[in-house]
C-alpha positions in Angstrom: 0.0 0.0 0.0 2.9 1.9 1.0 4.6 1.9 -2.1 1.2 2.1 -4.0 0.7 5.4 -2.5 4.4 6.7 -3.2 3.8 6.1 -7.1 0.7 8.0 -7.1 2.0 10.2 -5.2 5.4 10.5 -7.7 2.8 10.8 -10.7 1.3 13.9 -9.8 4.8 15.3 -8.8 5.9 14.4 -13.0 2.3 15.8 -13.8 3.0 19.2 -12.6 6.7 18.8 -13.4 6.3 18.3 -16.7 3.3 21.1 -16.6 6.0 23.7 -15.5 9.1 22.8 -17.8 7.1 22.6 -20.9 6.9 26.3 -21.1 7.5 27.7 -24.4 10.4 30.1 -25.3 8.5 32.9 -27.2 9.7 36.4 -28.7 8.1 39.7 -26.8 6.4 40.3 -29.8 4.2 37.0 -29.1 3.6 38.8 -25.5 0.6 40.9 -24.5 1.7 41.2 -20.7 4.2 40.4 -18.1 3.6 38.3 -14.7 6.3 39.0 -12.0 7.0 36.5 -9.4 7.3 36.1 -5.6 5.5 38.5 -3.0 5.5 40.9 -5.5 3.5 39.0 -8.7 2.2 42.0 -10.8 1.3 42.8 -14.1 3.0 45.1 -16.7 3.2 45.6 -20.4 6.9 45.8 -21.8 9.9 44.1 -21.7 13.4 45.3 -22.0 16.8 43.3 -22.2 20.0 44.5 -22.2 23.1 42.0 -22.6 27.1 42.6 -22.2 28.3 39.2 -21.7 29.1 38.6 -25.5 30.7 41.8 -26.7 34.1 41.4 -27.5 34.6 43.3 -30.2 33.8 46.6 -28.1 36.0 45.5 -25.1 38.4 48.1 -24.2 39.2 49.2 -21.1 39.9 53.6 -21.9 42.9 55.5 -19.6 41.6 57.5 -16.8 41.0 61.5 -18.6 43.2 63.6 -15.6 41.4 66.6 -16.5 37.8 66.9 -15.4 37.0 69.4 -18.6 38.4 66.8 -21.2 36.9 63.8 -19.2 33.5 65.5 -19.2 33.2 66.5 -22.6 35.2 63.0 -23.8 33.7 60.5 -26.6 32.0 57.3 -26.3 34.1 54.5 -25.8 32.8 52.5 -28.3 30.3 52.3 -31.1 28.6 50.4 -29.1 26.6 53.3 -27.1 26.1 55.0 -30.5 24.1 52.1 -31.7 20.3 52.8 -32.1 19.6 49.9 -28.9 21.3 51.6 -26.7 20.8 55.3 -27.7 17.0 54.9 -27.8 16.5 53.6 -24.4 19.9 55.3 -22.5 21.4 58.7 -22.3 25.0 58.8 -20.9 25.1 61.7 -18.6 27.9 64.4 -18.6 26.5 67.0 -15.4 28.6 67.7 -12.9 28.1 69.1 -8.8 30.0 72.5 -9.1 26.6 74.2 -8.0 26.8 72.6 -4.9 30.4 72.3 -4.5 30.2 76.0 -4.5 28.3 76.4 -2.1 29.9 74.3 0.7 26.9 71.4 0.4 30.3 68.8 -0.7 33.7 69.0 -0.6 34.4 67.1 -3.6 33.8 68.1 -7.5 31.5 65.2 -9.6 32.1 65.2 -13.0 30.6 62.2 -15.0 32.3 61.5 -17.7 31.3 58.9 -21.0 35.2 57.7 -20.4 33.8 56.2 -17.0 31.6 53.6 -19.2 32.9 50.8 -21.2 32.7 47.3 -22.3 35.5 45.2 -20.7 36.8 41.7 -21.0 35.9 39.2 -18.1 39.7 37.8 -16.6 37.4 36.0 -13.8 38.8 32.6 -13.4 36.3 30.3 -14.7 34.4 33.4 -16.3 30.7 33.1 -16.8 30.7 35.9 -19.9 32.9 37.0 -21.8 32.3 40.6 -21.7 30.7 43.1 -19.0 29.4 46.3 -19.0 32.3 48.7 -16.3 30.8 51.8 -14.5 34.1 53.5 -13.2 34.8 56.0 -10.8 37.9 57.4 -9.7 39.3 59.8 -7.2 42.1 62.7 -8.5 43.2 65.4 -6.3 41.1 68.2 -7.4 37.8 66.0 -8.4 35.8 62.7 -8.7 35.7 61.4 -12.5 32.0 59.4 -11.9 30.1 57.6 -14.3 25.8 57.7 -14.8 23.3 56.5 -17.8 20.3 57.2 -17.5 17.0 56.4 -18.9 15.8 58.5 -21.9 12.3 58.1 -20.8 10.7 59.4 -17.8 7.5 57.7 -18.5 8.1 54.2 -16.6 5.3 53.9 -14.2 5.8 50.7 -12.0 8.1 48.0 -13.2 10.5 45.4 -12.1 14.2 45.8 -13.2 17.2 43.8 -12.5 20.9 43.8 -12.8 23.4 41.0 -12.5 26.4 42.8 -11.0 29.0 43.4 -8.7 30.7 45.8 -7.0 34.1 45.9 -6.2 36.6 48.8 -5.3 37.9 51.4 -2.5 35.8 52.9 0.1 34.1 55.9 -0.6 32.1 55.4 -3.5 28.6 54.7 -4.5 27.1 52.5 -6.7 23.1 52.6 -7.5 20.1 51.4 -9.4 17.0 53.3 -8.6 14.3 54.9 -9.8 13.9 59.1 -9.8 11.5 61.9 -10.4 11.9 65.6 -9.6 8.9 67.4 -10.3 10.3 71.2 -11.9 14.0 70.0 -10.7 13.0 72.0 -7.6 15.6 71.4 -4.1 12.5 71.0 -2.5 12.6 67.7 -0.7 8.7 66.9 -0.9 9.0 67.2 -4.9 11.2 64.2 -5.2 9.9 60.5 -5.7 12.9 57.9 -5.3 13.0 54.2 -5.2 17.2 53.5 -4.2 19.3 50.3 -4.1 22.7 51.7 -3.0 26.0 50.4 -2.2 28.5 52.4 -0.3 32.2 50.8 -0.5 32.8 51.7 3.0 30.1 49.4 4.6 30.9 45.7 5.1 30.6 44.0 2.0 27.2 42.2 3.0 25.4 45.0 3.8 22.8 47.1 0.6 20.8 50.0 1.4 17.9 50.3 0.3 15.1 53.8 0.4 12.1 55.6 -0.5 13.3 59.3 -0.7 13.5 61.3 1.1 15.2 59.6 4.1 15.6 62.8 6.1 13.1 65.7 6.4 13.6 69.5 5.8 15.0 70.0 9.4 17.9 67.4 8.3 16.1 64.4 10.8 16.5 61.1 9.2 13.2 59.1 8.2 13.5 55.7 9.7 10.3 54.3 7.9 12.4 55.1 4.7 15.0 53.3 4.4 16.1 49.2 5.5 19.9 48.9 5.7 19.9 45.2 4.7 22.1 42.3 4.9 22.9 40.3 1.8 22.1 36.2 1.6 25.0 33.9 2.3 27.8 33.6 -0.5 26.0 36.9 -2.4 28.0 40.1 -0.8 28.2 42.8 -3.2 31.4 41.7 -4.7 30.2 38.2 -5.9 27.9 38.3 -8.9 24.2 38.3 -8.1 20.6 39.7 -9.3 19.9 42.5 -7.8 16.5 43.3 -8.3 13.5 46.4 -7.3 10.1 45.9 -7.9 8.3 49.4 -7.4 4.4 48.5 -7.3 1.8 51.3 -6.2 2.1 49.7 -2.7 5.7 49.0 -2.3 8.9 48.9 -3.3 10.9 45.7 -2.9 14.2 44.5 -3.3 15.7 40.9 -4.2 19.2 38.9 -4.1 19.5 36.4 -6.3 15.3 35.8 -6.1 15.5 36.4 -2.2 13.6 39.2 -1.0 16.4 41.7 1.2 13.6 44.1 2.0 10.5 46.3 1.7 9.6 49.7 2.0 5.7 50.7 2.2 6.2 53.5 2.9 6.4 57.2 0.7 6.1 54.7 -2.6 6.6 56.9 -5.4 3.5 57.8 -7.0 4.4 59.6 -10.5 6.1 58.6 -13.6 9.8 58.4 -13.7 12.9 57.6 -14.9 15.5 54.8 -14.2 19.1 55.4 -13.5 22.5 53.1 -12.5 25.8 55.1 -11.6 29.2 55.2 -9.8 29.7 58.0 -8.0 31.4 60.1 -4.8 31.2 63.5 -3.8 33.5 63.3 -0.6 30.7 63.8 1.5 29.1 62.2 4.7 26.8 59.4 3.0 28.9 58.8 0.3 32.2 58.9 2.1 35.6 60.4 0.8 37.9 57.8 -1.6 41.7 58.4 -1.3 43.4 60.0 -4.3 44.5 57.7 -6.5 41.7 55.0 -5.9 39.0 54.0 -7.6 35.9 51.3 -7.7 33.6 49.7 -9.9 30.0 48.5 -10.7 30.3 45.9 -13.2 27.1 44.3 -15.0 26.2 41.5 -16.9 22.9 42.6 -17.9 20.0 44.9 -17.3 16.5 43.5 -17.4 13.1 45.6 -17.0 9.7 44.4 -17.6 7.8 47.8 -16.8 4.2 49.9 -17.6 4.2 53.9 -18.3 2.4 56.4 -19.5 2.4 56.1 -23.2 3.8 59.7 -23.7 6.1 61.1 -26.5 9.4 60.3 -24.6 8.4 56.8 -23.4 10.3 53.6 -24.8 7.1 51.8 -25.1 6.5 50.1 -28.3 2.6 50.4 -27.9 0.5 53.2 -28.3 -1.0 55.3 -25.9 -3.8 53.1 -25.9 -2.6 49.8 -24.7 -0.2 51.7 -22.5 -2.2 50.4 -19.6 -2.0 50.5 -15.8 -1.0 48.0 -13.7 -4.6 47.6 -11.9 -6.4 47.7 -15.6 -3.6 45.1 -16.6 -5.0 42.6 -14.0 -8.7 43.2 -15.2 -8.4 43.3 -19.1 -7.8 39.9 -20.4 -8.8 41.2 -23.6 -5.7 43.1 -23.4 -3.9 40.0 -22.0 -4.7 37.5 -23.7 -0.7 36.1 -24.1 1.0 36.1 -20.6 4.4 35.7 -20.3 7.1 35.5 -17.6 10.9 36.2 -17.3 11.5 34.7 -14.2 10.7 31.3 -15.0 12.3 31.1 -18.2 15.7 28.6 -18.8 17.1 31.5 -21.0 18.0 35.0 -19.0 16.1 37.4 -22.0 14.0 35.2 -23.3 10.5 35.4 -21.9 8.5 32.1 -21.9 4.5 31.9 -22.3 2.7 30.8 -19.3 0.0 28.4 -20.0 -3.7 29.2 -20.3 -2.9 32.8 -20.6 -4.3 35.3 -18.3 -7.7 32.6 -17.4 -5.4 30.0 -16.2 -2.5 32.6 -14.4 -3.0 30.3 -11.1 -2.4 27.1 -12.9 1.0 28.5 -12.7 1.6 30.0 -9.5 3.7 26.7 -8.5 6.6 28.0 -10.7 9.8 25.7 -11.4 11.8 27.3 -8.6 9.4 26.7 -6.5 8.5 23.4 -7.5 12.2 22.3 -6.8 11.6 23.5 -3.2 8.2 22.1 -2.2 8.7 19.0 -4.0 11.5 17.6 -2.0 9.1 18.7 1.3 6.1 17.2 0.6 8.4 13.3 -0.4 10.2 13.8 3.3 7.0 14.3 5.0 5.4 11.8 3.3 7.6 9.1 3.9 8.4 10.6 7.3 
């Protein structure tokens, strides 16, 4: 009876096994939505992939540019950032902090500089790319040479992106993904929206921060509700590779390593359209800390992945019009809309979205995703033969 059970038991396992892996590989063109997964599984329309691990023919790592003029107003490192896939979606960013330098805010001069952003060959030992995307900065005497990209769009509203990366360097820098909106680029503090994931090289290495801004109010307090300083899972510290990953809902923002949630922040969600933005940065100050001269650190990434809504507007890097540029709320509701559902985190190939079966009538049939299958599973077989 015993073993009868166990082979019935074993059958249904296979059944929804072979339900999960059977998923199709499909092109974002055969997509009508997105379905995120884990405490944050929500809706959105458009799909984004960005890859560096096979770019050899652009890998170059440029000199250091001494002088902050010249390594502001410097070229592109390679044709890469000139082609139409990355011009389209990214703006290298060449601004600088001499406002506030000047008036005693920092200590340090920011330049960011397109010499700060290259393609560079991975000497890892047992390398799992070939190539990677290199977000430099560097401290000089007189100045910090920084590196920023931006998104050309400030119509993302809600999404999930991801980065796998590392960061590795001296103390005193910065490194960030986050979302950002200043409404009129006013200094006001109540006209920014911010969703951060930050790494400061002079915290221990498992250690992310993470915030809704502001995290301090107008009389300089900090904002505890705002921010989770958060500790990283076993063997994923900032210098190993991992995903790092920020899903920004209207309820919450919430952060992942390597599909384990790190935090989440309820609290002063932004509301409003914005933009997304990665960069390497130090201004010598109190948060950011002050690198030696003559040191330098690094975010390096892999790839850049964003499933994400907005607001259909001139700017935005939606390939739908206005009118199926949909909410995240309608998303749920219109399965006209929806028909074709499709997932990137249960896919075999990082990119490559798979179709989820049944579309948006059957979404629950696949709730028990593969990961989780391999998890549950093994569970149920020791308790049943417990």
């Amino acid at each position: 009876m015993a073993i009868q059970s166990l082979q019935t038991f074993l059958f249904i396992v296979l059944q929804v096994v072979g339900r999960v892996t059977c998923l199709k590989e499909v092109s974002d063109r055969q997509c009508d939505c997105y379905l995120t997964n884990d405490t944050s599984k929500n809706y959105f329309t458009t799909h984004n992939f960005f890859d560096f691990r096979a770019l050899a023919q652009y890998a170059k790592v440029p000199s250091p540019i001494a002088d902050p003029y010249d390594s502001t107003n410097a070229d592109e490192t390679s044709n890469y950032f000139l082609n139409d896939n990355w011009t389209k979606v990214w703006g290298i960013q060449q601004w600088n902090n001499s406002d506030t330098v000047d008036s005693g805010d920092v200590p340090v001069l920011l330049v960011n500089s397109p010499n700060n952003i290259y393609i560079e060959k991975n000497e890892d030992e047992n390398a799992s790319s070939d190539t990677f995307l290199t977000m430099r900065t560097l401290r000089y005497k007189d100045y910090q040479s920084t590196a920023e990209f931006e998104s050309i769009s400030k119509a993302y509203h809600f999404l999930s992106v991801r980065m796998y990366a590392r960061t590795i360097g001296a103390p005193g820098a910065i490194t960030a993904m986050f979302t950002y909106r200043n409404d009129g680029g006013s200094t006001q503090l109540t006209t920014v929206q911010e969703s951060d994931l930050e790494i400061r090289t002079m915290d221990p290495k498992d250690k992310v921060q993470y915030t809704n801004q502001p995290s301090y109010n107008a009389a300089g307090y900090d904002i505890p509700k705002a921010t989770r300083n958060a500790t990283t899972p076993i063997q994923a510290d900032w210098t190993q590779w991992s995903v790092h990953r920020m899903d920004w809902s209207p309820t919450d923002t919430t952060w992942y390593i390597d599909g384990r949630q790190v935090a989440s922040i309820a609290f002063q969600v932004p509301r409003d359209p914005s933009q997304v933005i990665f960069n390497a940065w130090s201004d010598g100050g109190e948060w950011s800390g002050n690198m030696s001269v003559g040191k330098d650190a690094y975010l390096q990434i892999q790839w850049i992945e964003i499933v994400y809504n907005s607001t259909g507007n001139a700017k935005t890097t939606d390939k739908r019009n206005e009118d199926t540029a949909w909410s995240l709320s309608n998303a749920k509701r219109d399965e006209e809309g929806c028909q074709n559902v499709c997932s990137i985190d249960d896919t075999p190939t990082t990119g490559t979205p798979v179709l989820l079966q049944g579309g948006a009538s059957r979404i629950s049939d696949h709730i028990l995703g593969l990961g989780v299958a391999y998890i549950w599973i093994p569970l149920l077989l020791a308790t049943f033969l417990i």
